[in-house]
N, C-alpha and C positions, 0 to 999 in steps of 0.2 A: 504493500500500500504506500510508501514514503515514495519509494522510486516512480511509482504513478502520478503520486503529489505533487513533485517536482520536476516531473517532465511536461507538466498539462501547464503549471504555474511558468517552466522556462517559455512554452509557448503562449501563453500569456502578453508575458514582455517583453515578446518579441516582434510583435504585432503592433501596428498602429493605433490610436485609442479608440477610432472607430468603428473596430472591428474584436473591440473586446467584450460585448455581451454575447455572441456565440460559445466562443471560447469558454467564460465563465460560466454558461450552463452548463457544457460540455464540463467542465469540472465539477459541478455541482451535483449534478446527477452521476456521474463518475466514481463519487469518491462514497464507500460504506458508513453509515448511521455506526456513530462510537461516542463515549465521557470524551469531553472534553475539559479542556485547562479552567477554573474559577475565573482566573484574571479573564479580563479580556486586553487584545492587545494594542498598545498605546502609541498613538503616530503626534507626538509632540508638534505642533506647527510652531516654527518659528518667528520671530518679530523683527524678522529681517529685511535684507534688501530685496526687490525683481531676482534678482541674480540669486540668491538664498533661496526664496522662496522655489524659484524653477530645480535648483539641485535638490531642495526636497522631496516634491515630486519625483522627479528621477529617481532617488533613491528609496521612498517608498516604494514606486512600483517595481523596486527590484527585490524589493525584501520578499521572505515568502517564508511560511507559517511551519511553526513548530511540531505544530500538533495536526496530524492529514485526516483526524475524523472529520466528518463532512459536516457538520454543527460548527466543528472550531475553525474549517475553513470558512463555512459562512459569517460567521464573529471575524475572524480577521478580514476578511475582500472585506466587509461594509465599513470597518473601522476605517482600513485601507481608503478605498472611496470616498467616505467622507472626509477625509483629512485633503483630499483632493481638491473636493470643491471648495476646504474651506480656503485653501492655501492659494487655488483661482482666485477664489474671492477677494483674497487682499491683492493680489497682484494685477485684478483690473481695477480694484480701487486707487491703485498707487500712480495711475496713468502713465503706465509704460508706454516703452517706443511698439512701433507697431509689431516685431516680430513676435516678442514679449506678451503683447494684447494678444495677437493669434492663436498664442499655443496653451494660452490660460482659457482662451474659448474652446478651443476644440480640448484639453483635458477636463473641463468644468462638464460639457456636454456627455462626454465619452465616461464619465463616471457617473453623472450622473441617471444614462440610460445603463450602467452596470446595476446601480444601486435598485431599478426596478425591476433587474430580473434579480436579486436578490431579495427583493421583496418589503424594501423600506419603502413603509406609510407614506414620506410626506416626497420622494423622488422626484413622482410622475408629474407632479402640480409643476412644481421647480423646474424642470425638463421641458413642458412644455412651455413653459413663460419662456422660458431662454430661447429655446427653437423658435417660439416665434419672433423675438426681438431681433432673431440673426437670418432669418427666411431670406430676408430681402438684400443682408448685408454686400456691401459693394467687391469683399474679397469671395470669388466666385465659390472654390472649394468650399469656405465654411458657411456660404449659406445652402449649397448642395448639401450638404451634412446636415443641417439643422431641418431642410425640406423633406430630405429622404424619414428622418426620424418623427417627424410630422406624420407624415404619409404610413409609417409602420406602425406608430402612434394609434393611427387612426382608424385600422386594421384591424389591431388587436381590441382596441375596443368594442367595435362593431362584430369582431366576430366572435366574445365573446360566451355568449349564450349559446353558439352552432351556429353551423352555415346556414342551415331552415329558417332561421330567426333575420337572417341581414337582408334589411329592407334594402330595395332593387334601385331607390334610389341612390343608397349609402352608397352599394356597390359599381351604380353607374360611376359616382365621383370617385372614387378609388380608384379603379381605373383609369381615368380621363389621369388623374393628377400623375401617375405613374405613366402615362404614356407621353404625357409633358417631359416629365423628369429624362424620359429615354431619350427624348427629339433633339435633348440640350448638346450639348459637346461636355465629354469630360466625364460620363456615367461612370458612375459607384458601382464597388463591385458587390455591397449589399445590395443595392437596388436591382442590379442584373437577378439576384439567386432569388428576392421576392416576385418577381416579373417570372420566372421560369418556372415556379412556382402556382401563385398566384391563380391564372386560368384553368387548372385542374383541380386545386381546390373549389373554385365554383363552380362545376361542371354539373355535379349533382342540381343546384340549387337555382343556379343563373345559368343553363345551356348554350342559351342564345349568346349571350353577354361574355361567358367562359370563350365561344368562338371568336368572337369581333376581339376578344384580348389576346388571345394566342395568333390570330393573325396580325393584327397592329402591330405588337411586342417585338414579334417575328421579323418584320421590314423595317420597323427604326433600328433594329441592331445589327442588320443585314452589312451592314456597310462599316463595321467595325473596323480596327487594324489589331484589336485584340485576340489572340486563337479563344479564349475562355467565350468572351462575346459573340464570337461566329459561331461555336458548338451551340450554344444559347441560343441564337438565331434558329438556326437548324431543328431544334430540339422541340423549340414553339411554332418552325412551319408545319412539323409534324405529329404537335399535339391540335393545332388548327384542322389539318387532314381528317383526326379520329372525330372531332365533335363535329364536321360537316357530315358525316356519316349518321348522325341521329337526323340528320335533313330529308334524309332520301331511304328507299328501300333497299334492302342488302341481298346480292347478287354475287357469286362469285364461279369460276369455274378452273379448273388446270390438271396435271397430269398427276397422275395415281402412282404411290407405291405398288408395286405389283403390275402395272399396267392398265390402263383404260383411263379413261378422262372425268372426272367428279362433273355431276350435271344435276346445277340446283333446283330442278324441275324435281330431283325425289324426296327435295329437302321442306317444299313450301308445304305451308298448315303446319308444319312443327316450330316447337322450340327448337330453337341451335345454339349449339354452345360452339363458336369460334375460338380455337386455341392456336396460336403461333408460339414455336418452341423449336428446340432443336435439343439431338443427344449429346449436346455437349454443356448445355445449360443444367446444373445441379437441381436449381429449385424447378424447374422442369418438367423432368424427368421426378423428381419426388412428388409429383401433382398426381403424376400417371395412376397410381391407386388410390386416390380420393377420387378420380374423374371416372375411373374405373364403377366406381362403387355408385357412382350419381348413376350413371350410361346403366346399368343393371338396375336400379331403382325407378327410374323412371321411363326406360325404354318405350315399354308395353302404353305410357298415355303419351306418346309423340313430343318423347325427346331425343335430338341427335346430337354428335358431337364433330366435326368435323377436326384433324388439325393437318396445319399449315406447314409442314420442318420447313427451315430456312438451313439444313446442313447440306454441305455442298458434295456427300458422297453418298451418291445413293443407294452403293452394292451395301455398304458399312447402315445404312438408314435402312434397307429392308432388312439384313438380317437385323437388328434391333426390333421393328416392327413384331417379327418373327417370336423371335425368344419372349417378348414381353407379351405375346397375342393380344395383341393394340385392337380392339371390334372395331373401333370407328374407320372410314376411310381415311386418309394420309397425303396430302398431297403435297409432292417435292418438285423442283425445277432440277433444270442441265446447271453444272457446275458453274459455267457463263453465269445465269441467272437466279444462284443461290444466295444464301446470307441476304444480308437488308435490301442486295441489287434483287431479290424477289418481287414481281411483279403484285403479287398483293401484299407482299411489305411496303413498297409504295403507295400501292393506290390506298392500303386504310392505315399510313402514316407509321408503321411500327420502326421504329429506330432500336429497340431492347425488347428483350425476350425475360420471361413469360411476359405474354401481352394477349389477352384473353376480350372476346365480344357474345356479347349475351343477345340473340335477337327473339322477340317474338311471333307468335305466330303469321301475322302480318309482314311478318319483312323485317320490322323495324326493330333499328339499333335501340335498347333499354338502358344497358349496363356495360361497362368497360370495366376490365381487372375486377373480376371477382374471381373469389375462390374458397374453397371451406365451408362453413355452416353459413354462410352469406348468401353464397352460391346456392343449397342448398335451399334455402327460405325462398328465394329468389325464380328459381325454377317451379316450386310448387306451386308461388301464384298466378304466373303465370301460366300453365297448367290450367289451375284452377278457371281462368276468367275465361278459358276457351276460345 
């Protein structure tokens, strides 16, 4: 557990301030429920110079805690943190020169959104007063910082209660404000991973709105010079692809393991359960007897299963077939045409495997990524509604 402690805390500080509340929950959830030390531990703020004050800083955020039960690490990061903002606090009272101001803002900020995934009562208030005082500010970067915090701010409030609960306008603006943020020059690399994010968690709740954001998302980052940014591009032209898919009825057809061609003429009036996989894919291949055990359950009221391999050997892909006695049909392409260059890995957007489509009777696309007693429930009622 120490060697944990301090390999999470080295990555910590070694990171820039505003990209320290990942980080800190990643230790916080990381680290096991243990006694910790009485005292708590004590970050002296100095009555010094600009110049004192910033080396405090510094070296606070280099200290790192005694005690690695995860209680006494939260006692120290808040102690931590707070001795931060207070020690910001004299130092843009002291009106420094501008570098000085800068890095009192973005550590006042960067602690302070620490201090609310830690869970201090009065953060959140503080936090946003400052973000907004800095939204507009003339040095670009920290009001990008204080915008983006805003916007994730506003996020987690709204969502809360669950996604079923966030009013459609909240999540129109959410959107809109984060598609602003993208259009700017200079994108964050928080705001990139909420963005890549973001339209799949609404997907369930806002369909419509989940697409128009995974396409938007998609084209303002098209044009990066970042590789992380262009993956992200990529990632969201092809989570746009999956939710156009609840737009229209589902069709598909291609070449069979074993030989003959899949023809979704024997498929309609059923449930279908679309699975893309491959045997090289672990969780996969560990699906195969739960999907097994659905396929036997519900055969007999008009459930099928189709799947997809995207593995590029097909002698190695039937006998697996083979050995596993897979009931459902299979369908693989020519080695040209395997892995994600799959002709229906393109057309329904699959960039990663397992990558699962739930349709019902009618055609239409219901459910993306299920699996397990989810799947399960899911299939019955469908079933059920005939």
């Amino acid at each position: 557990m120490p060697e944990l402690a301090w390999r999470l805390m080295s990555r910590l500080h070694r990171h820039p301030p505003w990209l320290l509340t990942p980080l800190v929950g990643g230790l916080i959830v990381s680290l096991a429920a243990a006694s910790f030390a009485d005292e708590p531990p004590t970050f002296d703020v100095p009555a010094g110079s600009v110049t004192q004050l910033l080396e405090f800083i510094k070296a606070s955020k280099a200290r790192r805690p005694d005690n690695t039960a995860r209680d006494a690490v939260v006692r120290f990061l808040t102690a931590q943190q707070r001795a931060i903002v207070a020690a910001s606090d004299k130092i843009l009272a002291a009106r420094p020169d501008a570098a000085s101001e800068l890095a009192a803002h973005e550590e006042r900020l960067a602690a302070l959104w620490t201090l609310i995934t830690l869970g201090a009562p009065d953060a959140q208030a503080k936090a946003v007063r400052a973000a907004e005082a800095l939204q507009n500010d003339a040095r670009t970067s920290l009001a990008r910082r204080a915008q983006f915090f805003l916007i994730w701010n506003r996020w987690q409030q709204a969502t809360s209660a669950g996604m079923n609960k966030l009013p459609n306008r909240e999540a129109i603006e959410i959107v809109a404000a984060v598609q602003r943020q993208l259009e700017t020059p200079g994108v964050d690399e928080l705001l990139v991973t909420l963005a890549s994010t973001l339209p799949e968690k609404l997907e369930r709740s806002h369909p419509q709105l989940a697409r128009q954001a995974a396409s938007g998302f998609s084209e303002a980052l098209a044009g990066g010079d970042d590789p992380r940014t262009r993956r992200t591009s990529t990632h969201l032209a092809d989570v746009a692809k999956r939710l156009q898919l609840f737009e229209r009825r589902i069709e598909l057809e291609g070449p069979l393991v074993g030989g003959g061609t899949l023809d979704w003429a024997d498929f309609r009036g059923n449930v279908v359960f679309i699975d893309f996989w491959a045997t090289w894919c672990e969780p996969c291949v560990a699906e195969i007897p739960h999907m097994t055990a659905a396929y036997e359950k519900f055969r007999d009221r008009g459930f099928r299963v189709i799947g997809i391999s995207l593995d590029d050997d097909t002698a190695k892909l039937a006998e697996f077939v083979n050995e596993r006695e897979i009931p459902w049909p299979v369908v693989n392409q020519p080695a040209a045409t395997a892995g994600m260059r799959h002709p229906l890995a393109i057309e329904f957007g699959v960039d990663a495997v397992p990558r699962t489509f739930l349709i019902d009777r009618q055609g239409k696309l219901v459910r993306l990524d299920l699996h397990g007693a989810e799947l399960l429930r899911e299939i019955e009622v469908l079933l059920k509604e005939g």
